[in-house]
VOBA-1610 file (N, C-alpha, C; in pm, whole numbers, padded with zeros to 5 digits, always signed):
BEGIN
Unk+00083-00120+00000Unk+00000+00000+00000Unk+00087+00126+00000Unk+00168+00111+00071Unk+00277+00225+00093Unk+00343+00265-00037Unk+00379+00146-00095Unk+00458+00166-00242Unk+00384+00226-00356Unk+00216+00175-00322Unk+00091+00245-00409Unk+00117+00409-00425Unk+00086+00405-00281Unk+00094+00571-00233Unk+00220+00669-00286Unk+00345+00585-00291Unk+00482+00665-00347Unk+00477+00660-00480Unk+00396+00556-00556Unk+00411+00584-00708Unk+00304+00678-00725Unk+00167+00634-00695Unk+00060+00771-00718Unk+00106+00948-00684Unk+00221+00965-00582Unk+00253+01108-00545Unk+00373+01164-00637Unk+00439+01044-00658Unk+00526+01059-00776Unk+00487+01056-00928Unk+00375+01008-00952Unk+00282+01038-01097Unk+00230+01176-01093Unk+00187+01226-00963Unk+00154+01307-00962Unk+00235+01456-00974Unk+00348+01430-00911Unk+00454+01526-00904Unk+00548+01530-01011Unk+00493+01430-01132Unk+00543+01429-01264Unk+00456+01507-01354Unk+00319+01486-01318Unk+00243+01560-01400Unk+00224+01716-01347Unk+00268+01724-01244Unk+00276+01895-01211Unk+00363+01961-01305Unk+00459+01858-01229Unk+00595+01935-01339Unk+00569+01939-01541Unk+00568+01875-01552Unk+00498+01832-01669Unk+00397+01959-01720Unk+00305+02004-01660Unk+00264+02094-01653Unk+00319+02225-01628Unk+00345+02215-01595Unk+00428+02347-01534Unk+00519+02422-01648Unk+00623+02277-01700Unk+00712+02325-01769Unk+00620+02393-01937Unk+00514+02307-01975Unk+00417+02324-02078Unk+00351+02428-02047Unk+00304+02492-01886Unk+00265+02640-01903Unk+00370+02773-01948Unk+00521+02723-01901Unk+00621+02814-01898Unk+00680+02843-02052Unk+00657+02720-02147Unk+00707+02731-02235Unk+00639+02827-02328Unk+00495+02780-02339Unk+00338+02797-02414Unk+00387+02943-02393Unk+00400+02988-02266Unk+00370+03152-02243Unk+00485+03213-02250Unk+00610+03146-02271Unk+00742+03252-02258Unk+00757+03324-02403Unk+00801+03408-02336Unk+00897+03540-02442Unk+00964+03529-02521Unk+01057+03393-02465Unk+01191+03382-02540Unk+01179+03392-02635Unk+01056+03250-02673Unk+01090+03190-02819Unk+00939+03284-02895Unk+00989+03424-02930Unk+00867+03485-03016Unk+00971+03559-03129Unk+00900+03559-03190Unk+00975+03616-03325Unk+00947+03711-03370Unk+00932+03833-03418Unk+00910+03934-03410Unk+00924+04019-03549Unk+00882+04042-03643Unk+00903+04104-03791Unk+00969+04223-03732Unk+00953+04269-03637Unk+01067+04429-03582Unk+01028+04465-03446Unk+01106+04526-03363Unk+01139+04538-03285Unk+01070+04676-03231Unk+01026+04746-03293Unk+00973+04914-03302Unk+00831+04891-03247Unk+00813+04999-03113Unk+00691+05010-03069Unk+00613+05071-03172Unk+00430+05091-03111Unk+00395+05155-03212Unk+00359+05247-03083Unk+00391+05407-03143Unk+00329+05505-03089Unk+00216+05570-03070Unk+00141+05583-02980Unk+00003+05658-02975Unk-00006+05804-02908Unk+00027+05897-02959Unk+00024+06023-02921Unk-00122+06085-02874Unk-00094+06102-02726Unk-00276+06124-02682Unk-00284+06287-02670Unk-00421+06341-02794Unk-00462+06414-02830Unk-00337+06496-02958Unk-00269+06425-02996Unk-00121+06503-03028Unk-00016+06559-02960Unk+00038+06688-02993Unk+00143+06730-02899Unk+00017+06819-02808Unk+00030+06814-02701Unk-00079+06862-02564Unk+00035+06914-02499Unk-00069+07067-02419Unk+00012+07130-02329Unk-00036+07007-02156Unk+00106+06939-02109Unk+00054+06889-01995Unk+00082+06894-01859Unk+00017+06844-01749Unk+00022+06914-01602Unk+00011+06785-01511Unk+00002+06870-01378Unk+00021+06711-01304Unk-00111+06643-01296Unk-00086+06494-01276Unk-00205+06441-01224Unk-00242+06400-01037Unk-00160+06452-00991Unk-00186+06493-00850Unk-00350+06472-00799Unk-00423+06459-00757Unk-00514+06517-00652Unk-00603+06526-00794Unk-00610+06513-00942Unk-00728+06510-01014Unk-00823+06475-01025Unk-00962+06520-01060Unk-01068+06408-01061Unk-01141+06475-01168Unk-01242+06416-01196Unk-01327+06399-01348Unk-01385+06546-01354Unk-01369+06642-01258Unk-01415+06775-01236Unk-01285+06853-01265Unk-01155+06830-01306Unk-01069+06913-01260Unk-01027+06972-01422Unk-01048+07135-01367Unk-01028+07194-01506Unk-00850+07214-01518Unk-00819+07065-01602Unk-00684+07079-01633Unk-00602+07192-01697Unk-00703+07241-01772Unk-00643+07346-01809Unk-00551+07505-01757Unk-00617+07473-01630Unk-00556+07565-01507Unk-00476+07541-01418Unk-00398+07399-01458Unk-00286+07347-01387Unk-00182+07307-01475Unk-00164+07367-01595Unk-00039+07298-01691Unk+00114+07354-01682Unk+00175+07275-01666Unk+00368+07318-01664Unk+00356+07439-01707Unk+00479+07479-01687Unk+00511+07573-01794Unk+00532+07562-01940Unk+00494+07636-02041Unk+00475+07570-02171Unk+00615+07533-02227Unk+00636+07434-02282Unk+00779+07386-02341Unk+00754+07375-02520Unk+00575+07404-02569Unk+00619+07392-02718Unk+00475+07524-02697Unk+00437+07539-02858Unk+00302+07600-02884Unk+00218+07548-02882Unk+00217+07412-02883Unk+00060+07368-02953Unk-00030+07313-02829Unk-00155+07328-02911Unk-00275+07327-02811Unk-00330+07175-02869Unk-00390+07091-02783Unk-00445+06933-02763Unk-00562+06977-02916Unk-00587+06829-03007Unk-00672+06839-03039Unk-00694+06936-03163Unk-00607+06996-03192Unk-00617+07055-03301Unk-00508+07027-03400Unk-00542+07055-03523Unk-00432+07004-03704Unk-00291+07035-03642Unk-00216+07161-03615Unk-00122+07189-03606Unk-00058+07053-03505Unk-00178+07048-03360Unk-00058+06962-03299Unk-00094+06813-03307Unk-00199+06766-03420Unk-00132+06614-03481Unk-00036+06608-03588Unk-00052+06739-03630Unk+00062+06780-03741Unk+00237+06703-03701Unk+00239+06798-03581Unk+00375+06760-03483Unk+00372+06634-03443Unk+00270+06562-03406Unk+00252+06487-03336Unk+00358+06371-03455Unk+00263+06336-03558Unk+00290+06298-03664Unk+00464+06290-03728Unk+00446+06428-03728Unk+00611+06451-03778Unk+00742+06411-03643Unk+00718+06443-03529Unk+00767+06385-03427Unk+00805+06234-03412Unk+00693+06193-03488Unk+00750+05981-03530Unk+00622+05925-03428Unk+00474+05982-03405Unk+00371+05905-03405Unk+00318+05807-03485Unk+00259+05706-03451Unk+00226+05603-03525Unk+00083+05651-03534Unk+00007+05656-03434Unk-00163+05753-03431Unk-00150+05828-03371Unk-00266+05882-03339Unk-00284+06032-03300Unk-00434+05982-03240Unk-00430+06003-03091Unk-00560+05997-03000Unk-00645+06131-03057Unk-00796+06151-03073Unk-00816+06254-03041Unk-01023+06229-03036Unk-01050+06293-02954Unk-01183+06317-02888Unk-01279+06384-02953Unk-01385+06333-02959Unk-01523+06425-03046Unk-01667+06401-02947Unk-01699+06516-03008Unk-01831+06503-02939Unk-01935+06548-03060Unk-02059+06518-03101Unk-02153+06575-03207Unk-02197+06717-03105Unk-02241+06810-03256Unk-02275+06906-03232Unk-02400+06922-03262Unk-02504+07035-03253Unk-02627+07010-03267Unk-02663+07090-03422Unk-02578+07043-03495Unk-02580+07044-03652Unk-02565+06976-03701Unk-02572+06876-03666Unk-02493+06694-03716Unk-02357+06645-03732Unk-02293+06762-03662Unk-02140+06703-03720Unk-02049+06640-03604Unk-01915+06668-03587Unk-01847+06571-03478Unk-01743+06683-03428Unk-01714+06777-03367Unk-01597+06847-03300Unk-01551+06797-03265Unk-01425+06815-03259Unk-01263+06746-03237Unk-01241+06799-03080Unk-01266+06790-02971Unk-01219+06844-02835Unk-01291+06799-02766Unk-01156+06776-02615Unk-01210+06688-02495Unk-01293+06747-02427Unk-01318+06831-02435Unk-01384+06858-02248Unk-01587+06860-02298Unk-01655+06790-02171Unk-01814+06774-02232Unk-01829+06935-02209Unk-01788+07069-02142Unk-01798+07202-02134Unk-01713+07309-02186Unk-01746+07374-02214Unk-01650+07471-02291Unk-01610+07565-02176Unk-01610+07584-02071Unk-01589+07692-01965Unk-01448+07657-01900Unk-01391+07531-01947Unk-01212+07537-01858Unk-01136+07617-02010Unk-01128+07570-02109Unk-01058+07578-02166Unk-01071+07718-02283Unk-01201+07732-02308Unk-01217+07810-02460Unk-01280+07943-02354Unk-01303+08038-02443Unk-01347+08157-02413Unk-01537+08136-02428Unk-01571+08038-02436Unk-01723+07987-02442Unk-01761+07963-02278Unk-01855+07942-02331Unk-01936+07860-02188Unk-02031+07741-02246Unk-02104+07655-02113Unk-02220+07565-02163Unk-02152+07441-02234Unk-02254+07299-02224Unk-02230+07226-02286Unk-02150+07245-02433Unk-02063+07127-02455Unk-01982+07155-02608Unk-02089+07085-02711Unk-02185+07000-02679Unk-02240+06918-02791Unk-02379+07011-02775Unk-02415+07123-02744Unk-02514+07223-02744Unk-02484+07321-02822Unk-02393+07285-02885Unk-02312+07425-02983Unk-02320+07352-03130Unk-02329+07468-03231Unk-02297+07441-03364Unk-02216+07471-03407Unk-02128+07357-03526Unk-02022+07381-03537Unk-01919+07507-03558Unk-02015+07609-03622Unk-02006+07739-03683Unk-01940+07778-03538Unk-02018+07794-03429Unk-02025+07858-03290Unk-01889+07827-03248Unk-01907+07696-03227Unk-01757+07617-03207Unk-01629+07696-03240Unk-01650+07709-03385Unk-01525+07728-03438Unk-01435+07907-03404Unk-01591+07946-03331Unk-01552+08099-03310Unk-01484+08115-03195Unk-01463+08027-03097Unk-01400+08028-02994Unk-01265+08018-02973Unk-01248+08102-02864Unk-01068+08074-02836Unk-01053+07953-02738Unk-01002+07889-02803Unk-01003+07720-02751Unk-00874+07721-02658Unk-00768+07883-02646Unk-00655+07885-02561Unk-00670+07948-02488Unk-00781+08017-02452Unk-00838+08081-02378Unk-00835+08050-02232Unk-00826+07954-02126Unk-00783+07899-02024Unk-00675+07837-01972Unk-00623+07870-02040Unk-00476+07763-02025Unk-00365+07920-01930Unk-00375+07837-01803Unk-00276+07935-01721Unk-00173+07850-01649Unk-00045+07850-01594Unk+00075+07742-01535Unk+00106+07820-01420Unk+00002+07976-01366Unk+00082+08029-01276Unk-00054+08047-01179Unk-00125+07979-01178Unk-00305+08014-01138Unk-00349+08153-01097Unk-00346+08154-01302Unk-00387+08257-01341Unk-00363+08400-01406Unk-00218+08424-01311Unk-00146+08564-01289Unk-00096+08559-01471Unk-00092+08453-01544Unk-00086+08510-01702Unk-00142+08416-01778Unk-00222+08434-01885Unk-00257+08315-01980Unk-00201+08313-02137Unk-00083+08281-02121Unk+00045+08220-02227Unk-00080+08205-02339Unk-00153+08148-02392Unk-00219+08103-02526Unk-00347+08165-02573Unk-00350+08278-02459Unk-00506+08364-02450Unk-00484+08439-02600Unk-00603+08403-02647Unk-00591+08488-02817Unk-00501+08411-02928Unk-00440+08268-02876Unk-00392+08163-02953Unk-00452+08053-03074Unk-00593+08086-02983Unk-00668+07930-03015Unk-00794+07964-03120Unk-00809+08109-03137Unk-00922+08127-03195Unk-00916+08073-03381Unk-01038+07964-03356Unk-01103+07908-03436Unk-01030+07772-03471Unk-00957+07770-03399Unk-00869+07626-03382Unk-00975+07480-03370Unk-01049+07508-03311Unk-01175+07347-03287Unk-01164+07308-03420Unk-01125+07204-03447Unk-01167+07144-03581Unk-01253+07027-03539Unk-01348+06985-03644Unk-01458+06925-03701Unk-01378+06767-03737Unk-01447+06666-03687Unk-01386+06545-03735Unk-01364+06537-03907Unk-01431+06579-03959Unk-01430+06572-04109Unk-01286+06657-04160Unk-01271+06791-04103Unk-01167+06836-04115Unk-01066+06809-04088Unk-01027+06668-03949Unk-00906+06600-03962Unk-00885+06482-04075Unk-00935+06384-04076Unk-00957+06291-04153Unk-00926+06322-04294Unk-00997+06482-04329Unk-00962+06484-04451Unk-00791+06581-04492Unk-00788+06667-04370Unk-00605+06703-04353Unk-00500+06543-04385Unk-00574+06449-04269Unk-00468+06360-04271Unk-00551+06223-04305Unk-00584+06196-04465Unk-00610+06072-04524Unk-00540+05947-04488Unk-00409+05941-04522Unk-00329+05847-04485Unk-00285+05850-04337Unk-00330+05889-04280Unk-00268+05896-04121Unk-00407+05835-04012Unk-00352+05741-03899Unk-00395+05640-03816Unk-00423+05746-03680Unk-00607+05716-03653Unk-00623+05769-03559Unk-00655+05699-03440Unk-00708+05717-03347Unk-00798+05639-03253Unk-00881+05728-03183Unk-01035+05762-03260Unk-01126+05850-03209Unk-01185+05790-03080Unk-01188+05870-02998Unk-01265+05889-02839Unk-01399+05931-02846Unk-01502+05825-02841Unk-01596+05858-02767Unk-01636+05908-02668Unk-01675+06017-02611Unk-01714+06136-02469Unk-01819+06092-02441Unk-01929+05968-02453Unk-02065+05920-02402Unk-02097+05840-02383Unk-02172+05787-02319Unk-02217+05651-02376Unk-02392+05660-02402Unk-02430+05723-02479Unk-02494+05763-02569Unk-02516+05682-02759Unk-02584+05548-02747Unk-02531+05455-02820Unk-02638+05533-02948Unk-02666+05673-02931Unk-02691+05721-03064Unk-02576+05795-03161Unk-02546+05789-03048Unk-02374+05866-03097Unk-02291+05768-03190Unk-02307+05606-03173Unk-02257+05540-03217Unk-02300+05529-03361Unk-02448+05538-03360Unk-02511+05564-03465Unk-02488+05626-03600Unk-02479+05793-03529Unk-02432+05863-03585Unk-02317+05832-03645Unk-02247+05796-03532Unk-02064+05783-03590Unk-02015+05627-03753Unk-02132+05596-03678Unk-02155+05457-03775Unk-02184+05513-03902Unk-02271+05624-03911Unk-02331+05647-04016Unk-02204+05774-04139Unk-02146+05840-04008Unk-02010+05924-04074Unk-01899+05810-04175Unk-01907+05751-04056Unk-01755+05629-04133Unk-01812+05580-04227Unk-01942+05472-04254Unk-01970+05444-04374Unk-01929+05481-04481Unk-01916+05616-04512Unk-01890+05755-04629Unk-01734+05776-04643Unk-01643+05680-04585Unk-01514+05661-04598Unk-01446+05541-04704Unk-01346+05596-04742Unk-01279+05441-04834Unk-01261+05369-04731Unk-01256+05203-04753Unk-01230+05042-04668Unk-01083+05155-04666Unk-00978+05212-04709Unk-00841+05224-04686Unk-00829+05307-04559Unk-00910+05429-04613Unk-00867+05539-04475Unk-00962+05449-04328Unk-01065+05380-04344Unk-01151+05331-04269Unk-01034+05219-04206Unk-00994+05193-04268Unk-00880+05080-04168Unk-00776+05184-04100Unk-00738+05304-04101Unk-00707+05292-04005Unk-00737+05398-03883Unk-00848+05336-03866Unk-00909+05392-03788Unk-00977+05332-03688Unk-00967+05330-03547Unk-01053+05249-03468Unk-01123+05345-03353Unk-01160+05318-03264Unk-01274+05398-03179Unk-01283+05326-03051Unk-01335+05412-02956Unk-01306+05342-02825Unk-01399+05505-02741Unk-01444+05421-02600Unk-01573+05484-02560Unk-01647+05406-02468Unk-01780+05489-02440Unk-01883+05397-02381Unk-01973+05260-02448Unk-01952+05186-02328Unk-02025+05076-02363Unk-02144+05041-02490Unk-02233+05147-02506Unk-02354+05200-02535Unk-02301+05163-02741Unk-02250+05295-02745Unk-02169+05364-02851Unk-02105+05251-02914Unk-02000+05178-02845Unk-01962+05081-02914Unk-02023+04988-02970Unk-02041+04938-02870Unk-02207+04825-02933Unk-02236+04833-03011Unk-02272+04969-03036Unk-02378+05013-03187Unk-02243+05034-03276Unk-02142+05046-03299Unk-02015+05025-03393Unk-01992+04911-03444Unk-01977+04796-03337Unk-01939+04676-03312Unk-02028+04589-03437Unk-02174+04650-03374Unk-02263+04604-03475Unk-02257+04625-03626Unk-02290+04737-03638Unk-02291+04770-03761Unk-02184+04776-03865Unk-02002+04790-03775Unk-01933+04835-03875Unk-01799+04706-03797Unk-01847+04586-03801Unk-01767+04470-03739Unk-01621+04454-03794Unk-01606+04526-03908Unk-01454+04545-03919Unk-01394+04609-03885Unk-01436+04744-03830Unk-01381+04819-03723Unk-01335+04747-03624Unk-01168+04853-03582Unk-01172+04797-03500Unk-01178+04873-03313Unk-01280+04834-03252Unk-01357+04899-03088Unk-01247+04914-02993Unk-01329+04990-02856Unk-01276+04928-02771Unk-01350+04978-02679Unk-01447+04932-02571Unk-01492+04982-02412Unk-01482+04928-02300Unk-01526+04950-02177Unk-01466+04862-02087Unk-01544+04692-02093Unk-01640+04726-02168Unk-01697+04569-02183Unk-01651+04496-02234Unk-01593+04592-02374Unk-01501+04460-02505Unk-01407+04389-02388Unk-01338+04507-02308Unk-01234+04475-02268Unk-01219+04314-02201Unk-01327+04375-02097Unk-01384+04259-02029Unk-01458+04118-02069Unk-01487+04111-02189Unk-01531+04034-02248Unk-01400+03920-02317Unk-01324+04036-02317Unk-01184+03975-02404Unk-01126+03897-02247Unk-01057+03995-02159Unk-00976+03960-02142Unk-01006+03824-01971Unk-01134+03820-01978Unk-01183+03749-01821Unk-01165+03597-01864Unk-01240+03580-01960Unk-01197+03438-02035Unk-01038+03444-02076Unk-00960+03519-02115Unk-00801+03443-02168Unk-00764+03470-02026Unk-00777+03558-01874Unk-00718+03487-01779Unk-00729+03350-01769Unk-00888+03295-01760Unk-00865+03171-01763Unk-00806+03004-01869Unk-00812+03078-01989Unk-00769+03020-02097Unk-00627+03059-02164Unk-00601+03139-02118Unk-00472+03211-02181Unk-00307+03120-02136Unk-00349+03056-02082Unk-00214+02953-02023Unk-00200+02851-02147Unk-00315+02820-02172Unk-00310+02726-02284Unk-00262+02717-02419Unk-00298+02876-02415Unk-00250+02935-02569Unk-00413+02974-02639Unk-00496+02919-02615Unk-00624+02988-02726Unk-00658+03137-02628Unk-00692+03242-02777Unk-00764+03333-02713Unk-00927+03296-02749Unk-00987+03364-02649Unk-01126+03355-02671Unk-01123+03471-02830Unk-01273+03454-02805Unk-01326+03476-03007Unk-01350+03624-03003Unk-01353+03670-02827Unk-01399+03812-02813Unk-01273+03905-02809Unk-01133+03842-02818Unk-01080+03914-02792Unk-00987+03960-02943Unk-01094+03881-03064Unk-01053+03956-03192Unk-01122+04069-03265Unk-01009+04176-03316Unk-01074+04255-03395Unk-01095+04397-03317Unk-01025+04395-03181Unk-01035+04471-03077Unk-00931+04551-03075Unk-00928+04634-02970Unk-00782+04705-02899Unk-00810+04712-02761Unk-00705+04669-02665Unk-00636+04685-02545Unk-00547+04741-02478Unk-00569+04882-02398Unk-00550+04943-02293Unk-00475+04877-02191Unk-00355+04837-02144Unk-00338+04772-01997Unk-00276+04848-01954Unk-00312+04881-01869Unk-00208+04961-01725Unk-00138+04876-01759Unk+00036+04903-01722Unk+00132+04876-01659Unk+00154+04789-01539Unk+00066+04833-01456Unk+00071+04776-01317Unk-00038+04619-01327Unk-00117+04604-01439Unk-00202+04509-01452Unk-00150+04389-01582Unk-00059+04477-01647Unk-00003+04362-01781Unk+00076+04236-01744Unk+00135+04261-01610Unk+00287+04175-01629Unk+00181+04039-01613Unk+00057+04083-01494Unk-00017+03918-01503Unk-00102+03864-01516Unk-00107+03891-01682Unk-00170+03837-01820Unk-00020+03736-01868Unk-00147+03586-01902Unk-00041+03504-01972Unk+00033+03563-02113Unk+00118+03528-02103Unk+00242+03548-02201Unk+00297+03680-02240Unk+00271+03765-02156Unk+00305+03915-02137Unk+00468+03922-02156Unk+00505+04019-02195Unk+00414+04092-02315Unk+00469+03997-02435Unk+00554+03936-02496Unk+00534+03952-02646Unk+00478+03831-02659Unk+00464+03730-02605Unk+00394+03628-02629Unk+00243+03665-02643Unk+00189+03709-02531Unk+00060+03775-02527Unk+00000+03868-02623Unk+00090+03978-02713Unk+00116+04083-02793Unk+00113+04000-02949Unk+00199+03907-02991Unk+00154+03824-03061Unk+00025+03754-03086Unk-00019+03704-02966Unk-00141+03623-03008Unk-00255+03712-03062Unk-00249+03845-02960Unk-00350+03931-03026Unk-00348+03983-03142Unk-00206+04017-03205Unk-00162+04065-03347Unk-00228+03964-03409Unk-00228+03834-03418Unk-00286+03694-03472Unk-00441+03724-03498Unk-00495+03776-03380Unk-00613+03822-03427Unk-00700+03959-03468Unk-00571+04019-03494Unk-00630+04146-03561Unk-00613+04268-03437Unk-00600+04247-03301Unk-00633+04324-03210Unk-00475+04385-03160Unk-00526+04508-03133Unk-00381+04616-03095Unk-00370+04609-02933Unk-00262+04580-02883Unk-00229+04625-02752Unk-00173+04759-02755Unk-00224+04832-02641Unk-00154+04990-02601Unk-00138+04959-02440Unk+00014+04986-02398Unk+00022+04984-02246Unk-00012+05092-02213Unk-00045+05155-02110Unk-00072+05290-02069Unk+00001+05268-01876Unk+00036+05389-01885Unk+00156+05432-01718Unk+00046+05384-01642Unk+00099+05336-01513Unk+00064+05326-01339Unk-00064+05250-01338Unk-00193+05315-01325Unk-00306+05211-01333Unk-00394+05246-01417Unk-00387+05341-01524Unk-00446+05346-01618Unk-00574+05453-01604Unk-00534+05529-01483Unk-00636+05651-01459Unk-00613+05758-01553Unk-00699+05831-01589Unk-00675+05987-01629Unk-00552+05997-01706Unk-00570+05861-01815Unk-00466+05880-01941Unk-00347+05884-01890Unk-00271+05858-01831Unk-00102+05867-01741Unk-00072+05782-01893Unk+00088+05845-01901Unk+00137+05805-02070Unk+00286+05768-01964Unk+00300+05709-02069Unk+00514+05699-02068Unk+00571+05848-02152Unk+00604+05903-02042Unk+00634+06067-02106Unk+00769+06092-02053Unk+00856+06040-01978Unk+00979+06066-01968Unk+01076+05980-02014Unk+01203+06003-02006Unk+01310+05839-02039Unk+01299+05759-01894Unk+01286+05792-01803Unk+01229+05694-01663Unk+01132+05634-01686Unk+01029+05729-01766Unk+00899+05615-01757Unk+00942+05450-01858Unk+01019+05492-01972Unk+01033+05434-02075Unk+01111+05296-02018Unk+01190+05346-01933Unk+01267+05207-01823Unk+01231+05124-01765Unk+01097+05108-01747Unk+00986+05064-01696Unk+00915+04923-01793Unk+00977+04949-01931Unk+00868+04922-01988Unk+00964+04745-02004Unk+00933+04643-02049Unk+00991+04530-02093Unk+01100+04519-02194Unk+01193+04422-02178Unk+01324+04451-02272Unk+01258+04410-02391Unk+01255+04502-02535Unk+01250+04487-02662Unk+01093+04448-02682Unk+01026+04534-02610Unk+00914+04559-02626Unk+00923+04615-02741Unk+00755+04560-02804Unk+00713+04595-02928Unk+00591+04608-02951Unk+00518+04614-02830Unk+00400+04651-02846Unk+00353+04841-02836Unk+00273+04898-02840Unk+00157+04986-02847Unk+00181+05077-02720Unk+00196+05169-02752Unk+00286+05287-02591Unk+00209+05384-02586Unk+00149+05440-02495Unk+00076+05521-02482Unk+00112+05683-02416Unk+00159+05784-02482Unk+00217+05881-02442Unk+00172+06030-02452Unk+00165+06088-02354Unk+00121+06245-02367Unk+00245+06339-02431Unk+00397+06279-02446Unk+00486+06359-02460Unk+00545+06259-02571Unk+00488+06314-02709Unk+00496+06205-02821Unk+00687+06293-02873Unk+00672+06402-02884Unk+00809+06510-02903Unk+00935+06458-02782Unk+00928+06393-02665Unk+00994+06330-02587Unk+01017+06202-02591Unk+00919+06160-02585Unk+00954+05999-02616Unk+00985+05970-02742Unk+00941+05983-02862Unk+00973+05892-03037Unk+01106+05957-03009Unk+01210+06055-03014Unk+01326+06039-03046Unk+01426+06013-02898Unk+01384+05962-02820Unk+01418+05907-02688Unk+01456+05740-02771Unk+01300+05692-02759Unk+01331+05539-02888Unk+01373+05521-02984Unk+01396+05647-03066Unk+01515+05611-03188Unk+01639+05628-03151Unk+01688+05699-03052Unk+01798+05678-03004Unk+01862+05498-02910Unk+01768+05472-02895Unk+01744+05349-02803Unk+01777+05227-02933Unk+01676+05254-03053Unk+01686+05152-03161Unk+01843+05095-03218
//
């Protein structure tokens, strides 16, 4: 009986191992292969004037807490995806909201009272209105005592149509501000009116609502909300050792904090691969993934995995791309 017992604990402590070594292999790094070595860059909103994230919350008019300015350009407008672009971005983040003329304005905030010389809801305005505003109009680094861009910004808001058609060949990732799944609608109904070319590269990300109604209608797009997310990524915790991804996690894009990637199976390039396999983009984003935190210094960049090649998420696109070509 005794001898039973030592072969059954020893079958058993063969098949751990056994296991073990088949989870370590399935998910390691080593053996991934890689067509190149080059992250892809995501410049959020373009070149942006930016400030701390200290003590922020979903009320805080950023615009009245930014550094001191180190370039000209203002978030969200041609000039600074222009830079963004020429700087060595791969996309260019940038935010819309519809206006009550049918169209899509290019700028973050749901109020016009931190930033522009307006007031009142931004999606209560027509585009015309929009465009009359000084969009640099709030931007102070000394609270208050001078406003560096006051009389900068006027008529700067551009119109989604007006980026898209500046930059045809150039990769965005539009922000949904709602979850308002008429918006998706709408937005469904804008892209339609695009070539399959410029339409690829383009994906969208937002409220639950909004996507849905994308997801649906325009399934080669490619989404992203916290549901896709969740939909994707709750099943490959549990399946992801194995090597299959679930079916939800194609055709997507993924957001991971930093602080949440390392434990996901096969992180990163094993993991980064499988999703490339299915069509879907990884973007890491700094600390825990609050209030947009980017990799914006060469410290942050130290942080990141050796010969990473996935999807970087950065507010300081003019700091970081020639930080990484120096690195290449």
């Amino acid at each position: 009986m005794n001898t039973l017992k030592k072969i059954g604990r020893s079958t058993s402590f063969r098949i751990a191992l056994l296991l073990f070594i088949f989870i370590y292999i399935n998910n390691s790094s080593i053996f991934v292969n890689h067509e190149t070595s080059d992250s892809l860059l995501l410049a959020h909103r373009g070149i942006a004037q930016t400030f701390s994230f200290e003590g922020i919350d979903n009320n805080t008019c950023t615009a009245e807490r930014i550094y001191p300015p180190e370039h000209p350009y203002l978030e969200n407008t041609i000039t600074s995806m222009e830079a963004a672009f020429d700087a060595g971005a791969d996309i260019v983040e940038l935010d819309i909201h519809p206006t009550s003329d049918g169209q899509f304005a290019v700028f973050h905030d749901w109020t016009l009272d931190c930033r522009t010389s307006g007031t009142g809801v931004t999606r209560e305005h027509t585009m015309a209105e929009l465009k009359s505003l000084d969009i640099g109009y709030g931007y102070t680094a000394d609270n208050g005592k001078t406003y560096p861009f006051r009389g900068k910004g006027q008529g700067l808001m551009p119109s989604l149509d007006e980026v898209l058609s500046y930059f045809p060949d150039q990769s965005f990732l539009i922000h949904i501000k709602s979850n308002d799944p008429n918006e998706g609608i709408q937005l469904a109904q804008y892209l339609a009116d695009l070539s399959p070319e410029q339409l690829s590269l383009l994906s969208v990300y937002g409220g639950d609502n909004p996507i849905a109604i994308l997801k649906q209608q325009m399934p080669a797009l490619r989404v992203m909300s916290k549901a896709t997310m969740k939909d994707c990524l709750i099943p490959y915790f549990a399946t992801g050792w194995t090597g299959i991804v679930p079916s939800n996690c194609k055709n997507s894009q993924l957001h991971l904090p930093e602080k949440i990637a390392p434990w996901i199976w096969g992180w990163p390039h094993k993991f980064i691969s499988r999703m490339e396999n299915e069509g879907t983009r990884v973007i890491v984003v700094a600390g825990d993934g609050g209030f947009s935190e980017g990799f914006d210094q060469k410290e942050d960049l130290e942080r990141l995995p050796e010969e990473y090649f996935g999807g970087i998420w950065t507010n300081r696109i003019d700091i970081i791309a020639p930080l990484l070509n120096k690195m290449d």
